[in-house]
C-alpha positions as CSV (number, residue, x, y, z in Angstrom):
1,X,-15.1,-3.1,-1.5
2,X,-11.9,-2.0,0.3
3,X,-10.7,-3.0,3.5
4,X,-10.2,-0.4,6.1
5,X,-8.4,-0.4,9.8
6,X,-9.9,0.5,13.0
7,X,-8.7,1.0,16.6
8,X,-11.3,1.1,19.0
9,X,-10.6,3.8,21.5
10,X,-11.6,1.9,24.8
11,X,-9.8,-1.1,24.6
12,X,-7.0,-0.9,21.3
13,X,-8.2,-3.4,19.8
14,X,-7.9,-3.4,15.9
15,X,-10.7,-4.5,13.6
16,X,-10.7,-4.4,9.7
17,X,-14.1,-3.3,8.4
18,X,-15.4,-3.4,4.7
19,X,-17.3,0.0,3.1
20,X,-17.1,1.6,0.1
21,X,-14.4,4.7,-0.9
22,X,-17.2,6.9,-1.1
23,X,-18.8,6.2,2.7
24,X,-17.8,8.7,5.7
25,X,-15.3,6.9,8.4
26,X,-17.3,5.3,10.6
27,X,-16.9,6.5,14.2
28,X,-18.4,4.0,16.4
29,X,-18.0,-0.2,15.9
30,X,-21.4,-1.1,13.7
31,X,-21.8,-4.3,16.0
32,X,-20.8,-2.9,19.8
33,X,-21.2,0.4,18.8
34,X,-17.9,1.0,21.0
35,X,-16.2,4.4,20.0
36,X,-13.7,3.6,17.3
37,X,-11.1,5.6,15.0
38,X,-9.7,4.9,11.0
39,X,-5.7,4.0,10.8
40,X,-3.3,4.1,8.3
41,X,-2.2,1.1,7.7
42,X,1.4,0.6,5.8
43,X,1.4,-0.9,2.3
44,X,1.5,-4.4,1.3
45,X,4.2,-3.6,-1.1
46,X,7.8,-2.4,-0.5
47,X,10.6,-1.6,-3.1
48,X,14.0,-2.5,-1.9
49,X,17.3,-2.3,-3.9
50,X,19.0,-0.5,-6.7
51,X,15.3,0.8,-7.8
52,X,12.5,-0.1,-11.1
53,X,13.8,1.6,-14.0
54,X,13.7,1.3,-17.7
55,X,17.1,-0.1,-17.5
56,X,16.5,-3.0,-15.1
57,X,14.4,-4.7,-17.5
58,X,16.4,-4.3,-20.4
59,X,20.0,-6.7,-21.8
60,X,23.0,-4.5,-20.5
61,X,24.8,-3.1,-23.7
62,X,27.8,-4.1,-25.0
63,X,30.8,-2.0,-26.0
64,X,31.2,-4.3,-29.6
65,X,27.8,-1.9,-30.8
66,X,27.2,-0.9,-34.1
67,X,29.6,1.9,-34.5
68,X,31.6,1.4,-37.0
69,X,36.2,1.6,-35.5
70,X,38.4,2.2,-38.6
């Protein structure tokens, strides 16, 4: 089951609660039952550089190819 963030609105606190993708947020804390709200949380992936492209996982060509120089 995914993890999801919560604030809870009294005292800021952040919790990370378990529930399926197909469950409602929840609105109050299960165990305090204090009033509590979902956050987006940032991924725990980042792509930094150039970029992920066909090329980057390829040899580099060289200019002695195939083509045949008369």
């Amino acid at each position: 089951m995914p993890t999801y963030l919560y604030k809870n609105l009294e005292t800021g606190e952040i919790y990370e609660l378990q529930q399926s993708m197909r469950d409602d947020p929840h609105t109050t804390h299960p165990d305090t039952g204090a009033p509590i709200k979902r956050v987006l949380a940032r991924p725990g992936i980042a792509f930094k550089g150039s970029g992920f492209y066909v090329n980057d996982s390829r040899p580099a060509k060289s200019d002695s190819g195939s083509k045949g120089s008369e």
